[in-house]
ROSE-621797 format. One line per field, with one value per residue (C-alpha): residue number from 1; residue in three letters; x, y, z. Coordinates in pm, 1 decimal. Layout:
BEGIN
pos <- [NUM,...]
code <- [ALA,...]
X <- [X,...]
Y <- [Y,...]
Z <- [Z,...]
//
This chain:
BEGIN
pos <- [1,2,3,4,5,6,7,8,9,10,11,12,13,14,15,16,17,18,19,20,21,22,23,24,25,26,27,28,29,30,31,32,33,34,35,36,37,38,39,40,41,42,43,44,45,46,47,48,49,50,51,52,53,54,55,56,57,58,59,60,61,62,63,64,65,66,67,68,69,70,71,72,73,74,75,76,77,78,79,80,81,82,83,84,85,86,87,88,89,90,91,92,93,94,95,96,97,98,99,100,101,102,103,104,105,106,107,108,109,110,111,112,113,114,115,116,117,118,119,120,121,122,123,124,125,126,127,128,129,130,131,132,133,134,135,136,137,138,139,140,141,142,143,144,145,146,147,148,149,150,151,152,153,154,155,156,157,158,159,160,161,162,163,164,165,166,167,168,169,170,171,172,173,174,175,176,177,178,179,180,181,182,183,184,185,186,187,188,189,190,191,192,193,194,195,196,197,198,199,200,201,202,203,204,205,206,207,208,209,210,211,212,213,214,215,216,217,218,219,220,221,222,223,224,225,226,227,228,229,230,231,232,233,234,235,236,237,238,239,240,241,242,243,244,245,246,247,248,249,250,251,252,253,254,255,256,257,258,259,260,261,262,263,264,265,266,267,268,269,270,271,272,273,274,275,276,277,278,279,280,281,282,283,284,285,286,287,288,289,290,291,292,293,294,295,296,297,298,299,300,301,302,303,304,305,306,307,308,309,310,311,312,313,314,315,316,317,318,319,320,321,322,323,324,325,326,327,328,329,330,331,332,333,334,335,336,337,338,339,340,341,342,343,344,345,346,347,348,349,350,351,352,353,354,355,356,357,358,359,360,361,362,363,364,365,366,367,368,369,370,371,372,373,374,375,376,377,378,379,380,381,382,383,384,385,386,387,388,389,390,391,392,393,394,395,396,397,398,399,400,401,402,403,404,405,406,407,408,409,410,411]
code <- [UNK,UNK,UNK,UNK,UNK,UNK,UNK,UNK,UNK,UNK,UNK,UNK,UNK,UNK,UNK,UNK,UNK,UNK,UNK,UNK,UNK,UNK,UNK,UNK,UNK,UNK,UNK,UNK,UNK,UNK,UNK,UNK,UNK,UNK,UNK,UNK,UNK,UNK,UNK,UNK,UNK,UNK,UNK,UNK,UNK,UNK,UNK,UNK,UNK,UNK,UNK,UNK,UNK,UNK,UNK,UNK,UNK,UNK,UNK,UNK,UNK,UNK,UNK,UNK,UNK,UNK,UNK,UNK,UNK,UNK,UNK,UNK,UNK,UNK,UNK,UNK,UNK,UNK,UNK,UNK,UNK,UNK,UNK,UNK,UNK,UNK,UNK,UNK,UNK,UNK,UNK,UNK,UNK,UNK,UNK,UNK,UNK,UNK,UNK,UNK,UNK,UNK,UNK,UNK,UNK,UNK,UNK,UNK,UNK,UNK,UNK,UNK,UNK,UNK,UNK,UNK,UNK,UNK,UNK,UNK,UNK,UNK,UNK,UNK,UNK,UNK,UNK,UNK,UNK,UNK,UNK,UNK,UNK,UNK,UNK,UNK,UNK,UNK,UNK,UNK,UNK,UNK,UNK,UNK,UNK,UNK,UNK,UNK,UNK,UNK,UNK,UNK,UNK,UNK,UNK,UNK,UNK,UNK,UNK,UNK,UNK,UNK,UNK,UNK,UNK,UNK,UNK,UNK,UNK,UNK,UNK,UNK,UNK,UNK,UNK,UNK,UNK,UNK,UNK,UNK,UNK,UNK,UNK,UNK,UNK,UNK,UNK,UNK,UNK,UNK,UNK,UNK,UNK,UNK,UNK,UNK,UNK,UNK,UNK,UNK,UNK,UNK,UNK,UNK,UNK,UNK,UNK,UNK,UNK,UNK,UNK,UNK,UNK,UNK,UNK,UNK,UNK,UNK,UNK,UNK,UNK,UNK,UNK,UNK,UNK,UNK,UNK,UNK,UNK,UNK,UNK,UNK,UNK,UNK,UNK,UNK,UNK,UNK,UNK,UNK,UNK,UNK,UNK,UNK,UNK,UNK,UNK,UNK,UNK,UNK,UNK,UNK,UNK,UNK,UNK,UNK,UNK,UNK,UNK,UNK,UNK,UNK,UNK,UNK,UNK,UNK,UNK,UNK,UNK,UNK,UNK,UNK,UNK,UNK,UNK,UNK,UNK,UNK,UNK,UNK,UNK,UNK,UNK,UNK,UNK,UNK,UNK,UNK,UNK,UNK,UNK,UNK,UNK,UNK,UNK,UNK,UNK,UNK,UNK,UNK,UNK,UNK,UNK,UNK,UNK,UNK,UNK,UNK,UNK,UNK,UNK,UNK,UNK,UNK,UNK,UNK,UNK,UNK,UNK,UNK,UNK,UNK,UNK,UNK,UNK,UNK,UNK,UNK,UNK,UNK,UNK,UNK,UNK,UNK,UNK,UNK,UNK,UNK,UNK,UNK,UNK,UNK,UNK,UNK,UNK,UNK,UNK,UNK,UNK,UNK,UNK,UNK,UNK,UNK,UNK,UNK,UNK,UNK,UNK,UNK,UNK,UNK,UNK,UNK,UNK,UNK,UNK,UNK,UNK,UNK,UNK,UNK,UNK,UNK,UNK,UNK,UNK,UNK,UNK,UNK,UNK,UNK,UNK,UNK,UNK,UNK,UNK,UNK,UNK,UNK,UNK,UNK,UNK,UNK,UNK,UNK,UNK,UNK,UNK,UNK,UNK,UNK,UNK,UNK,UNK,UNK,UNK,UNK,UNK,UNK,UNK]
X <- [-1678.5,-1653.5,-1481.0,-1397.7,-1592.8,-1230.8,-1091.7,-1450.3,-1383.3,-1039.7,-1096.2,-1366.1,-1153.7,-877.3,-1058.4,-1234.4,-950.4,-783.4,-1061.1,-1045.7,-643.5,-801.7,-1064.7,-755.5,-555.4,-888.5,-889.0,-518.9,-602.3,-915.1,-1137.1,-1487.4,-1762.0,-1905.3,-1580.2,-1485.8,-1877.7,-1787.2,-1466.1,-1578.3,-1882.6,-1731.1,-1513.0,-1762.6,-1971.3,-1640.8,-1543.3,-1844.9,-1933.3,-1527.7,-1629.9,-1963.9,-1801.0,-1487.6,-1740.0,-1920.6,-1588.6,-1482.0,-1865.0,-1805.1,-1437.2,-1634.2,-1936.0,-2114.1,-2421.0,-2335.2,-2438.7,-2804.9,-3103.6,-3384.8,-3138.7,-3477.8,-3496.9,-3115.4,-3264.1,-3363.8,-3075.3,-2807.3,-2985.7,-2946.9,-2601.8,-2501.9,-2677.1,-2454.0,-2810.6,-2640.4,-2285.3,-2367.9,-2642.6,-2777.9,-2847.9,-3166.8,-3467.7,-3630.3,-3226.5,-3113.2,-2797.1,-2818.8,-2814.7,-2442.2,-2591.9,-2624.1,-2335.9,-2124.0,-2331.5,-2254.8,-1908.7,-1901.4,-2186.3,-2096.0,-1798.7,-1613.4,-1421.5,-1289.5,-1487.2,-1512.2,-1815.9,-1601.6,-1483.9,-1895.5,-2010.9,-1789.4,-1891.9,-2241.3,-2145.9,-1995.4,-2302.6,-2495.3,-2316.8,-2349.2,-2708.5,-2752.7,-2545.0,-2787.0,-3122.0,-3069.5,-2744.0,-2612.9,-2309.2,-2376.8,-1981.1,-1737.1,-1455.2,-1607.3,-1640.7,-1309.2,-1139.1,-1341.0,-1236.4,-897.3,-844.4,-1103.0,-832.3,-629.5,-939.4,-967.6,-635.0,-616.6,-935.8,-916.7,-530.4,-541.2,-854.6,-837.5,-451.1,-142.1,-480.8,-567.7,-203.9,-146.4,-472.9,-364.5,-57.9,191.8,119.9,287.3,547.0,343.5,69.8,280.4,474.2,127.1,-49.7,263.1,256.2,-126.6,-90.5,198.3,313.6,615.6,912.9,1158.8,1407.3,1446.2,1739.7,1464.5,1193.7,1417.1,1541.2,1142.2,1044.2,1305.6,1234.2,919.9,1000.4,1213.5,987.3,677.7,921.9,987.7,642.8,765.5,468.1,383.5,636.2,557.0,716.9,874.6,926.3,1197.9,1226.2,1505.1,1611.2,1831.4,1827.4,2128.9,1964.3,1676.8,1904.0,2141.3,1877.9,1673.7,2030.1,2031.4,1732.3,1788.0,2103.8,1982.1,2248.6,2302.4,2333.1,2523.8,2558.3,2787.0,2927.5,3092.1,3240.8,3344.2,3714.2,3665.2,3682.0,3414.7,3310.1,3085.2,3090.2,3051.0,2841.1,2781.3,2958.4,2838.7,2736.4,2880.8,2761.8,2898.5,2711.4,3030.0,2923.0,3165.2,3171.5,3362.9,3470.2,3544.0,3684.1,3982.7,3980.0,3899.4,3690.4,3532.0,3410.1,3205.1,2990.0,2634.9,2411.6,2107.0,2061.2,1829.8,1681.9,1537.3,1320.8,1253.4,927.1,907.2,913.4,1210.9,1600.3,1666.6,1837.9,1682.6,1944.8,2111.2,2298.3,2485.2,2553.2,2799.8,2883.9,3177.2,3440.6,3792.0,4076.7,4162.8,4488.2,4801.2,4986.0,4676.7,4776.7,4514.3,4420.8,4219.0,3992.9,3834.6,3505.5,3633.9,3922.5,3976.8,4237.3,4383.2,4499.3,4510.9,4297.9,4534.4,4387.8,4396.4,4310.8,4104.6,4308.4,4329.4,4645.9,4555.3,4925.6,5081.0,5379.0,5223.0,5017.9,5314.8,5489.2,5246.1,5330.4,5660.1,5581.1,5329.0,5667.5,5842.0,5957.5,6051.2,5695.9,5705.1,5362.7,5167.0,4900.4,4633.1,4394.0,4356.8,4076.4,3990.6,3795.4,3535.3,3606.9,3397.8,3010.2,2844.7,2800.8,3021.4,2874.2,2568.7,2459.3,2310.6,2186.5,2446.3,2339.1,2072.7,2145.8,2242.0,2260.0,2401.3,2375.1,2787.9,2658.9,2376.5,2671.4,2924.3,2667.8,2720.2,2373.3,2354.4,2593.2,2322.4,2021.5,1776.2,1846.6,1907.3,1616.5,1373.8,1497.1,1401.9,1051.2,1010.4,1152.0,833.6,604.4,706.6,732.9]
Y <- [4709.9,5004.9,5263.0,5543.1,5856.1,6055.4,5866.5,5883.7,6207.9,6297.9,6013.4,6291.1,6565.8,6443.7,6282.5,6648.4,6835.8,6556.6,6611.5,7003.6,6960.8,6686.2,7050.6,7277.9,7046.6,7019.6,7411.3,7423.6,7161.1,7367.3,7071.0,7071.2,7243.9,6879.7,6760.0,7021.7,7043.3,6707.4,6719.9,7050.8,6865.7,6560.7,6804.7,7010.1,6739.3,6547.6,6864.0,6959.7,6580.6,6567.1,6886.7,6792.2,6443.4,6615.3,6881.5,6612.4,6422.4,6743.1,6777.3,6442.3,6468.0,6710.6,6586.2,6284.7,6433.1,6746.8,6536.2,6460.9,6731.1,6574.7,6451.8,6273.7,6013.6,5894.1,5712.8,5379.3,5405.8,5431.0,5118.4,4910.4,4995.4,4882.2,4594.0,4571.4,4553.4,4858.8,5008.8,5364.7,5602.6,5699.2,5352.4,5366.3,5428.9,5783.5,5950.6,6171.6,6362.8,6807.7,6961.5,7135.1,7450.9,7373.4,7205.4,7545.9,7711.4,7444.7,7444.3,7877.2,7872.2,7557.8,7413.7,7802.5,7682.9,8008.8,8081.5,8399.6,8548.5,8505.4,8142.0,8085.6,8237.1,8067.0,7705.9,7790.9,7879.2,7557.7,7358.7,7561.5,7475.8,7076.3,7163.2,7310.1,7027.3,6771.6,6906.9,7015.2,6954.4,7376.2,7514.0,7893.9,8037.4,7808.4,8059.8,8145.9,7795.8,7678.8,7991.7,7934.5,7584.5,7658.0,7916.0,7672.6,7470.5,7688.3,7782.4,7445.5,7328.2,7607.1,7538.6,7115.4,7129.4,7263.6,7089.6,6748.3,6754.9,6501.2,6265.1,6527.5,6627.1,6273.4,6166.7,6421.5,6189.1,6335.1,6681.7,6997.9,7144.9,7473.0,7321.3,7029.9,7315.2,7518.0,7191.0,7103.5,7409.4,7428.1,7106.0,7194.1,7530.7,7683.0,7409.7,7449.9,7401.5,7810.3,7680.5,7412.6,7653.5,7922.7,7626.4,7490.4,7868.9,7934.9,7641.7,7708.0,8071.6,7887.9,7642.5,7909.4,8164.0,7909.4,7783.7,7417.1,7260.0,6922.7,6920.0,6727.6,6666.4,6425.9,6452.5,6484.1,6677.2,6748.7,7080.9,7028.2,7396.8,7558.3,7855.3,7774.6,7527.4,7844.3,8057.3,7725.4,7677.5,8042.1,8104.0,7810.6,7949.9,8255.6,8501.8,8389.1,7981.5,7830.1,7516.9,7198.7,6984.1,6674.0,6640.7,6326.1,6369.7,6327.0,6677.6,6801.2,7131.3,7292.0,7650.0,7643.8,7891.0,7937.8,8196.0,8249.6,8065.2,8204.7,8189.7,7920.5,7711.7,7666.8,7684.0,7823.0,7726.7,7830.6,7682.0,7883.3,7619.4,7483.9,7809.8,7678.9,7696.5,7474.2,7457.0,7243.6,7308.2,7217.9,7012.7,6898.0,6924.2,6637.0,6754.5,6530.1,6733.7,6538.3,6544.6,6910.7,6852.2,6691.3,6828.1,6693.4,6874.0,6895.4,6688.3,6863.8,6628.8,6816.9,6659.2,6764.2,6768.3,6685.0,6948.4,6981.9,7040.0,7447.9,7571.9,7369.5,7198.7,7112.2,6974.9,6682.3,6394.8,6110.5,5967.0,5611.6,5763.2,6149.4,6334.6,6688.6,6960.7,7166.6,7565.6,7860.9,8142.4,8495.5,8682.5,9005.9,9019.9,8703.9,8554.2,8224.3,8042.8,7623.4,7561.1,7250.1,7454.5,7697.6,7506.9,7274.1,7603.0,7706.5,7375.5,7474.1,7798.1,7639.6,7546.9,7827.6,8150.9,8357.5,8269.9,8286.0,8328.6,8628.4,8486.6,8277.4,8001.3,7664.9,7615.2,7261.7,7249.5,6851.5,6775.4,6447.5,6410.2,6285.0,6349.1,6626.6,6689.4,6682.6,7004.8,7009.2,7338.9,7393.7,7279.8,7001.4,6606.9,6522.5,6093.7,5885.2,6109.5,6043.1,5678.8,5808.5,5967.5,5730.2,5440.5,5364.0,5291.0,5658.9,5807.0,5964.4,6194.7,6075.2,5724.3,5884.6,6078.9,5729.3,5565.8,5865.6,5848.9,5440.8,5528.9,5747.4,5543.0,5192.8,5524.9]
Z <- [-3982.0,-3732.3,-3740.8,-3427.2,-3432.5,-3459.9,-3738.7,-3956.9,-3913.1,-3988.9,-4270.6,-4467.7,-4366.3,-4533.5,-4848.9,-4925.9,-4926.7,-5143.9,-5370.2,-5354.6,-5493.4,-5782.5,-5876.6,-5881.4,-6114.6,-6278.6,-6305.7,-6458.6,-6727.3,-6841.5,-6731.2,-6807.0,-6582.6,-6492.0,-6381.4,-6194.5,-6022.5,-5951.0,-5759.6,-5608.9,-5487.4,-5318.5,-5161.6,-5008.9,-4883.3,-4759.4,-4559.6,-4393.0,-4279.9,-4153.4,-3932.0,-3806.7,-3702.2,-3534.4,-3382.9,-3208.5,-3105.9,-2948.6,-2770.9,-2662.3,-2460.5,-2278.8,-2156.8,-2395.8,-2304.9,-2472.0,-2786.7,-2726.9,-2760.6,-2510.6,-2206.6,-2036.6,-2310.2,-2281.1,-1954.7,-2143.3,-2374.9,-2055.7,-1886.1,-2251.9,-2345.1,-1939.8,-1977.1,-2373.2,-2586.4,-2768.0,-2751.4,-2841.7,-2702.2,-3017.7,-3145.5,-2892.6,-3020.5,-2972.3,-2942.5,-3174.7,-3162.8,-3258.1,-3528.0,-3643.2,-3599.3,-3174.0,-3158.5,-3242.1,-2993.7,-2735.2,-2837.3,-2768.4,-2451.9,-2264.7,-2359.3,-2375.8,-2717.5,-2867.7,-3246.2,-3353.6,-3588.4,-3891.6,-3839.2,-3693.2,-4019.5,-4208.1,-4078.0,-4169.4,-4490.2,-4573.9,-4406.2,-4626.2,-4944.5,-4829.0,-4803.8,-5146.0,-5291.8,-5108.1,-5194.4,-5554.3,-5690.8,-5699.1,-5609.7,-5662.1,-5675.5,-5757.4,-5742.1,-5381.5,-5275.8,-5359.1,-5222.2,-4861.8,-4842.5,-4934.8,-4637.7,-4435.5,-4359.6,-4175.9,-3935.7,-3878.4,-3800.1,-3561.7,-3389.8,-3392.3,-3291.9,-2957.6,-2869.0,-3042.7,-2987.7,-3104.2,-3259.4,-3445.9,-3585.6,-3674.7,-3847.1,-4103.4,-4238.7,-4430.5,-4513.6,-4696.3,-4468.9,-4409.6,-4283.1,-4039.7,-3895.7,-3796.1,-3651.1,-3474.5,-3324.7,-3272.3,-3086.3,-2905.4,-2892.1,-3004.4,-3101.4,-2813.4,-3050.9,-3168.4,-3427.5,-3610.5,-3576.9,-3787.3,-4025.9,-4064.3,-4138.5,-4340.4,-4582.9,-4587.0,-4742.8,-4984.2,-5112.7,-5140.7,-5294.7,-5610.3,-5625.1,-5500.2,-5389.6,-5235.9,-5009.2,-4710.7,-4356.2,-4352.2,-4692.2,-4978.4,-5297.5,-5575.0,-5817.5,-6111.5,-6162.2,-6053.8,-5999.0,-5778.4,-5594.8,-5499.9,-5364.2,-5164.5,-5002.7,-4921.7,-4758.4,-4573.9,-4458.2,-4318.4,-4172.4,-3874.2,-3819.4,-4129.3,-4255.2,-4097.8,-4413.3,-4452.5,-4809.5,-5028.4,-4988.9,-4613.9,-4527.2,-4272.2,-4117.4,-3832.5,-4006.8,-4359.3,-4539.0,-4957.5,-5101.3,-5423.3,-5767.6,-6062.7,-6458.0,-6519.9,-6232.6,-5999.1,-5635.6,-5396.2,-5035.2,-4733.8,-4438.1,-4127.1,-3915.0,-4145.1,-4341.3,-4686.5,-5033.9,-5208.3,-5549.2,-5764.2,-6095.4,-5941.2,-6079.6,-5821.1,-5483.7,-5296.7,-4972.7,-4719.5,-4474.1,-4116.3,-3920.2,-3763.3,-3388.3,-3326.5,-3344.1,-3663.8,-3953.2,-4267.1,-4489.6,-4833.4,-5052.5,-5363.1,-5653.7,-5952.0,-6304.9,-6461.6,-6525.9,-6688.4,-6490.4,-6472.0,-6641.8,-6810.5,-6526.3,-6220.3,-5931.1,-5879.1,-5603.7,-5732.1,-5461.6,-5485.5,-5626.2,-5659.3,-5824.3,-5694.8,-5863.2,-5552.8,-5568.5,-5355.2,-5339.7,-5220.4,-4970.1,-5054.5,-5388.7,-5444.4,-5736.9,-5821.6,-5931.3,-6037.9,-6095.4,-5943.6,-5892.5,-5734.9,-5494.6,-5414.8,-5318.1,-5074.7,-4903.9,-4877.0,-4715.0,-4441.8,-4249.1,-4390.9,-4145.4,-4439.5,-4707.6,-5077.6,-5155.3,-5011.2,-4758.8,-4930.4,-4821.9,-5043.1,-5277.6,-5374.3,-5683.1,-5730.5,-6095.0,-6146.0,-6118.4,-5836.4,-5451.9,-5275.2,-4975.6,-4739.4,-4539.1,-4209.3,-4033.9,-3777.4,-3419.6,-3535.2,-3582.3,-3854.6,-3791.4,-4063.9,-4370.9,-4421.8,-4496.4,-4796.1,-4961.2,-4945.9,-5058.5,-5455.1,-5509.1,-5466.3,-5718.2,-5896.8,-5740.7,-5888.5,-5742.0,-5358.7,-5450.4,-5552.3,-5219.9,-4996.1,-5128.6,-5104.2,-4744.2,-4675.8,-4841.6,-4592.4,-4293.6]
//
C-alpha cells in the first residue's frame, strides 16, 4: 500500500490534532496524568511528522532536488528510477533526504517562503518536543505544550494554505467554521462574496460568543434555548443585511428582521416588504451552515411550541399542518387587539375611504408546534429549503436536525 507524500502528511496532521482535542476532553474529565501523557504524546509526535512531511512536499513543488543533502550521489539513483528499478530517489542506496532543521532554512534562503523568527522558533520547539518524546519518553510542560500546539495550528494553516493551496484546504475535511473560513481564505483570498464573508464572520462571533463548539463547514447544529437562539439569530443579522423568510402559511419575505423575544419566549418578526409581524413562542432553531466559498446562505429553520389562542373571541385560520390566530398591531401606540371583531373590522377599512380603526399593521400569531419558517441572509441562495419545511418527516427538529448530519456524513 502507498500512499502520496501530501496525503501522509495531511493524514498525521490531522490525526495529532484529533488527538490533542481527545487530551483536552481528557483535561475536563480530570483524567489521569498517564492518559493525558498519552494523548498529548501521540499528538505531538503526529504533528511534527505531519509538518516535516508537508515541509518536504512543499521543498519538492519547487525543485525535488531541494530534498537531497549530497546532490552528486542522486546520479545513480536518477539513471535507476529512468530505467523503473526504483520509483523514488531516496529508495537508492547512499540518498538520504535533510534534516527538518535545513529544510526551514531552504524553505527561507532558497525557496523565499515567508517564516518569521517566532513561527521558525516555534517549529523547532515542537521538533524538539518529538525529540524528547522519542529518546526518553518526557514532555517537560504540558500546559506549554498543549497551548503551542493549540495556536500551532493557526501558523500552519497560514503558512501551508497559500503554498500547498486548494490540496491543502481539502485534506483537512470537515473542520470548525473558524478555521474553514481562515484556510479558505489562506488559499484563496478574500471571498468575493462581501455579503457571505459578513454572514461567515458574523456566525462565527455567534457561535464563539455562546461557547458552541464543533461546528463545522459544512456543518449543522441545534439550540433549544430560547435565549441563546435569540441572540445566534441576532448576530447573524447584523444591522445592515436582514434576513429573507418564507413561513408555513405560505407567506414569504425579502426584508424581514427579529424584533424582539419577550419573557415569555414569543419571538417577534417583521416584515418590511408586506408590512407585517409575526409571532411565535420559540422553541429551537436548526441551522445548516454551507461550505464557506460559495454564495450560499447559511439555512435557519424555527421551530415552535404550542400556545393558546390570545383573548375570548380569536379570529383563527387552520392550515393543513398550522393554525394561526390573526390581529392587528396600531401604529402609534403598539397595542394589540386579538379580537375577531376587531380584526374583521380592519378588513372592512382596507377598502374603506372614511377608516374605523386608527392605522395599524396585522400581526399573525403560529399557535401549534412545529416549523414556521426558514431564514436566509438576504442576497445569498437559499435553494430548496421551502421543501425541508414543508416535508413531514421533519415536523420535529430533532428529526431535520438527524437528517442534516447523515447528509454530511454520505457528503
Amino acid at each position: 500500500m502507498k500512499i502520496s507524500l501530501i496525503d501522509n502528511g495531511l493524514d498525521s496532521l490531522k490525526k495529532g490534532y484529533n488527538h490533542l482535542a481527545k487530551y483536552e476532553r481528557l483535561v475536563v474529565d480530570d483524567a489521569s496524568d498517564s492518559e493525558r501523557f498519552s494523548a498529548l504524546k501521540d499528538s505531538t509526535l503526529s504533528i511534527q511528522h505531519g509538518v516535516e512531511i508537508l515541509c518536504k512536499y512543499s521543498l519538492r513543488q519547487h525543485n525535488e532536488l531541494l530534498l537531497f543533502g549530497e546532490i552528486a550521489k542522486l546520479k545513480a539513483a536518477f539513471k535507476n528510477r529512468r530505467n523503473g528499478l526504483i520509483k523514488e530517489l531516496y529508495e537508492e542506496d547512499g540518498v538520504h533526504t535533510i534534516s527538518f532543521k535545513e529544510s526551514i532554512e531552504r524553505m527561507i534562503d532558497i525557496c523565499d517562503f515567508s517564516i518569521g523568527e517566532k513561527f521558525k522558533k516555534k517549529l523547532l520547539k515542537v521538533e524538539a518536543w518529538r525529540n524528547s518524546i522519542t529518546h526518553s519518553a518526557v514532555l517537560l510542560n504540558e500546559i506549554e505544550v498543549s497551548k503551542v500546539l493549540g495556536s500551532f495550528l493557526v501558523d500552519l494553516d497560514n503558512f501551508f494554505g497559500p503554498i500547498i493551496g486548494e490540496p491543502y484546504l481539502q485534506g483537512q475535511g470537515r473542520t470548525e467554521l473558524d478555521r474553514a473560513y481562515r484556510l479558505t481564505k489562506a488559499v484563496h483570498g478574500e471571498l468575493e462574496n462581501k455579503i457571505k464573508a459578513q454572514a461567515v464572520e458574523r456566525l462565527i462571533s455567534a457561535l464563539q460568543a455562546h461557547n458552541l463548539r464543533g461546528v463545522t463547514s459544512p456543518g449543522v447544529f441545534l439550540i433549544d434555548n430560547q435565549n441563546v437562539a435569540f441572540s445566534v439569530l441576532q448576530e447573524i443579522q447584523g444591522s445592515d443585511n436582514g434576513y429573507g423568510c418564507d413561513f408555513v402559511n405560505g407567506h414569504c419575505s425579502g426584508k424581514a428582521s427579529l424584533k424582539s423575544l419577550d419573557h415569555n419566549g414569543v419571538l417577534t418578526i417583521f416584515t418590511e416588504d408586506n408590512d407585517n409581524y409575526y409571532r411565535l413562542k420559540l422553541g429551537s432553531i436548526v441551522v445548516y451552515i454551507p461550505e464557506v466559498n460559495n454564495s450560499q446562505s447559511p439555512l435557519i429553520f424555527l421551530y415552535a411550541a404550542e400556545v393558546a389562542p390570545i383573548g375570548i373571541s380569536p379570529f383563527i385560520r387552520n392550515g393543513d399542518k398550522h393554525k394561526v390566530q390573526h390581529g392587528i398591531i396600531f401604529d402609534d401606540s403598539g397595542l394589540q387587539d386579538w379580537s375577531s371583531e376587531t380584526y374583521q373590522q380592519s378588513y372592512v377599512d382596507y377598502d374603506s375611504d372614511s377608516p374605523v380603526l386608527p392605522a395599524h399593521k396585522e400581526i399573525l400569531f403560529f399557535l401549534s408546534d412545529g416549523p414556521v419558517c426558514f431564514l436566509n441572509v438576504s442576497q445569498l441562495d437559499y435553494g430548496s429549503a421551502q421543501r425541508l419545511m414543508d416535508n413531514e418527516a421533519f415536523t420535529e427538529a430533532n428529526n431535520l436536525y438527524q437528517d442534516f448530519q447523515r447528509y454530511l456524513q454520505e457528503k
